[in-house]
C-alpha positions, 0 to 999 in steps of 0.5 A: 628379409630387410636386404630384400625388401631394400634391394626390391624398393630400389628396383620398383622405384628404379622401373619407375623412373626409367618408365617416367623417362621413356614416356616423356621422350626426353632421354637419349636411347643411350642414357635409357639403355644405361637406365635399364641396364641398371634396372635389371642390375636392381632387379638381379640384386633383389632377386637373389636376396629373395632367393637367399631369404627362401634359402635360409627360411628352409634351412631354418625350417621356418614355415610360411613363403613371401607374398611377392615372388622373383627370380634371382641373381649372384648376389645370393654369394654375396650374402651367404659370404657374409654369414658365420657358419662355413658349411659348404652349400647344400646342393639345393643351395648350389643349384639355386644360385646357379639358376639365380646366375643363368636367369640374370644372364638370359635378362642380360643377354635378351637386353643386349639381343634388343639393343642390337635389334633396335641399332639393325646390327645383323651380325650380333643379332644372330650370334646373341639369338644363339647364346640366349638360346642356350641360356634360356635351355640351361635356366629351364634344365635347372629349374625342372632339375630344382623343381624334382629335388623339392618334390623329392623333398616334399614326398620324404624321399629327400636328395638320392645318395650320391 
């Protein structure tokens, strides 16, 4: 819980900043750029240890969510490289850190689609369109494939055999 709320301080004074630097015009567009593209690095961070929090509060079987939600990013491994237990993840866990992944690609790559929008580079604009497209299908496959397993888990059926 303290790696969160750290990692979500971090990133709510980190969008602050950048919103300060671009309402008074003085930044270069390289050095916001640079500014986001450390804003969303933030935003990645506190995500995933909001999503590893959730994780582990079901694992434990704890009751009661957290106010604010958000999505997620790999530094979820991170903290579970950390803990003692070497259990392999459960495939709920998997499949969360791999939504956390794909979500954290779709910011990066929609970033980077801007930037090259905001530079008129044609040539990369249609190519990052596509990749973005195809990770916005992946992150809505897995969250849909997600959100069946935990009404899978809510109506007692749990996860089918394999």
């Amino acid at each position: 819980r303290t790696a969160w709320k750290m990692a979500h301080k971090q990133w709510k004074e980190a969008e602050a900043a950048l919103e300060r630097a671009r309402r008074a015009g003085t930044e270069a567009p390289q050095a916001l750029e640079t500014q986001q593209a450390q804003v969303d690095r933030l935003k990645d961070k506190a995500d995933s240890n909001l999503r590893a929090l959730e994780a582990l509060q079901r694992e434990q079987g704890e009751t009661g969510g957290l106010a604010p939600q958000a999505p997620s990013q790999p530094q979820a491994e991170q903290i579970d490289a950390g803990r003692s237990d070497t259990a392999a993840p459960s495939p709920r866990r998997e499949l969360e850190l791999a939504l956390g992944r794909a979500e954290g690609a779709v910011r990066r790559k929609a970033a980077a689609l801007a930037s090259a929008r905001e530079h008129h580079d044609e040539e990369h604009i249609a190519q990052l369109q596509e990749e973005l497209d195809v990770l916005e299908r992946e992150v809505v496959e897995r969250s849909r494939h997600l959100r069946r397993m935990e009404e899978n888990d809510h109506s007692g059926q749990g996860e089918p055999p394999a």
